[in-house]
C-alpha positions as CSV (number, residue, x, y, z in Angstrom):
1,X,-23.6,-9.6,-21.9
2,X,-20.1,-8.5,-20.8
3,X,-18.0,-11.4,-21.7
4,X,-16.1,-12.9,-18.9
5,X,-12.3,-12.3,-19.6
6,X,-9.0,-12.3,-17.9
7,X,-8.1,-9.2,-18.3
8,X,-9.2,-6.3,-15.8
9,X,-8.0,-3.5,-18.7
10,X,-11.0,-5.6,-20.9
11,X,-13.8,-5.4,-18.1
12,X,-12.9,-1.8,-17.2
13,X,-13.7,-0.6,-20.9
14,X,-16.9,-2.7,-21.6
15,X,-18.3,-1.4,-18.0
16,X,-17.5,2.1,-19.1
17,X,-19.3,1.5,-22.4
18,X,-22.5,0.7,-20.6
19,X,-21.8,4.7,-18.6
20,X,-25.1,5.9,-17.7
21,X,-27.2,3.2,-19.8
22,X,-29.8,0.8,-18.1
23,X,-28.4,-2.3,-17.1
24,X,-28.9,-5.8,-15.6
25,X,-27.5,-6.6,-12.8
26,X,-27.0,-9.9,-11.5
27,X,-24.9,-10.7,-8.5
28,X,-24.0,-14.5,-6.8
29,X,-24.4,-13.8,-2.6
30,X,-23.3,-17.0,-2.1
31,X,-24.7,-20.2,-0.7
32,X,-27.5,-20.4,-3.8
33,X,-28.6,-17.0,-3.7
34,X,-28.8,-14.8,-5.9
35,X,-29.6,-10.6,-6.6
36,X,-30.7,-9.7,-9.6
37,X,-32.4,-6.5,-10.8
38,X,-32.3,-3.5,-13.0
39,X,-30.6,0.0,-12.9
40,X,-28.7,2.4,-14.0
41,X,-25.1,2.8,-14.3
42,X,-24.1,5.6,-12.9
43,X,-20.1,5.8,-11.9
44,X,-17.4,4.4,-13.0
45,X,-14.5,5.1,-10.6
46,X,-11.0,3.5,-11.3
47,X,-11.1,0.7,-8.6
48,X,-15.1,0.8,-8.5
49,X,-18.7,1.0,-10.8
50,X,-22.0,1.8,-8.8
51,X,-25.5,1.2,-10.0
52,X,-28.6,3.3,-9.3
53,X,-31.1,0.7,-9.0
54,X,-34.7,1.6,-10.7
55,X,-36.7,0.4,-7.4
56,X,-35.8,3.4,-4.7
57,X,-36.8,0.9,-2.2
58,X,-33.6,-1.4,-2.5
59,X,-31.6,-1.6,0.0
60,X,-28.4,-4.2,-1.2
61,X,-24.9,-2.8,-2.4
62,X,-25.1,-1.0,-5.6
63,X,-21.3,-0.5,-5.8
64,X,-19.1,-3.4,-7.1
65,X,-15.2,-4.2,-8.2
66,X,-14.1,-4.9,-11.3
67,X,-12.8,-7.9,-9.8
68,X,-15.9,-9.2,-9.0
69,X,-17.2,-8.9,-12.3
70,X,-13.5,-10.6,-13.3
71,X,-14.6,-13.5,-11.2
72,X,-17.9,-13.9,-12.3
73,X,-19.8,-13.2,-8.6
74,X,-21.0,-10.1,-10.3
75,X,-22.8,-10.2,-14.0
76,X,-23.7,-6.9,-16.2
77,X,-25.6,-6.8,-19.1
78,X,-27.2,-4.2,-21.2
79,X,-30.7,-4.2,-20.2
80,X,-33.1,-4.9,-23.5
């Protein structure tokens, strides 16, 4: 799992080591629900990361901040 940190520099380099591996995605939507599923990375962008999910039927966001990830509404781990 990428280890929650307070540093944006940190989060920006583990989610570029995880370029173009399969990962898990979990994201908080608020109000007790919660999105998880599995995909690819497949951008990293320097404000932005986006995830190709495996399922071609999903139709949520599949681009997040590093921010988000920062504050914990958005969790990546290496898929195993």
């Amino acid at each position: 799992m990428i280890r929650q940190t307070r540093d944006l520099a940190a989060v920006k380099r583990a989610i570029r080591g995880c370029l173009r591996a399969k990962v898990d995605v979990t994201v908080d939507l608020g109000r007790n629900k919660v999105l998880s599923y599995r995909g690819e990375l497949s951008g990293v962008y320097p404000a932005l990361f986006t995830v190709r999910p495996d399922d071609e039927r999903f139709l949520g966001k599949t681009s997040y901040s590093y921010a988000e990830v920062l504050c914990g509404s958005v969790k990546v781990t290496p898929a195993s």
